[in-house]
N, C-alpha and C positions, 0 to 999 in steps of 0.2 A: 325545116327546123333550123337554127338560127343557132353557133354557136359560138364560142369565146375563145380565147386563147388564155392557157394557162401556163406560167412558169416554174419551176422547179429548180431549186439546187442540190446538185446530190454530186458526190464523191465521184471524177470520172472513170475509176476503176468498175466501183458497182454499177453505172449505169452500161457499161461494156458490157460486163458479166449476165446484168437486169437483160439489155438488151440482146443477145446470143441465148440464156435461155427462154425468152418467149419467142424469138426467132423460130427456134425449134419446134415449139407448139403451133405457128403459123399465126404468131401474132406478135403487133409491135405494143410501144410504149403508149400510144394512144388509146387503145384497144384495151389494156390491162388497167390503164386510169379509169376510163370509162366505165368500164364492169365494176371495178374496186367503187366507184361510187355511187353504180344501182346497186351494190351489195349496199353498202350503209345505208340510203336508203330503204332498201328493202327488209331489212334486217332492222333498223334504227339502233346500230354499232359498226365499229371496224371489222370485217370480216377473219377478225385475227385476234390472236389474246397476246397482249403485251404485260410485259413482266419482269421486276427486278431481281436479277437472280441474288442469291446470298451472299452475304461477306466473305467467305472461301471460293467460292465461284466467281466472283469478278475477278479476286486478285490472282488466280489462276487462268483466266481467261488474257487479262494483262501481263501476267509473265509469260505466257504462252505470245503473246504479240512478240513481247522484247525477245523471248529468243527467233522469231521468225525475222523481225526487223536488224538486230543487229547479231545471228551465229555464232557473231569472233568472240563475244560476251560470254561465249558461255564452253562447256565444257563436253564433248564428242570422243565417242567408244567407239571401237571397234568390235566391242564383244560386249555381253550382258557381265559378263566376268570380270572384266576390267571395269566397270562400273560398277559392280560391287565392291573389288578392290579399293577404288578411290574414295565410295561412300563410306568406307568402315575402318578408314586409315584416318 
């Protein structure tokens, strides 16, 4: 069988992360491509459902980035108690 080479760009964090867990299952990135494209054909779809979540859910998903990206931005409790304190002053 006679194959091709294919290239890809992807964020080098995910294809680390991509790559450790199909490690895990005793498989690499080759291997998960391959399948991923007898499933579409097999299937005649992406073997996955994609989807735009709602207008409250992205911008929660993005404020959720900004506080994991930048911490110092935002505001850290020590107790559920003091963060009601601050919420309600």
């Amino acid at each position: 069988m006679a194959t091709t080479m294919v290239r890809v760009r992807m964020d080098t964090g995910l294809k680390e992360q991509v790559d450790a867990a199909l490690a895990s299952m005793g498989l690499n990135m080759s291997t998960a491509v391959n399948a991923m494209a007898r499933q579409i054909l097999h299937q005649g779809k992406l073997p996955f459902e994609l989807y735009v979540g709602n207008s409250d859910l992205l911008e929660a998903m993005r404020e959720a980035e900004d506080i994991r990206k930048h911490p110092e931005n935002h505001p850290s409790y020590a107790s559920a108690h003091e963060m009601m304190e601050d919420i309600l002053s």
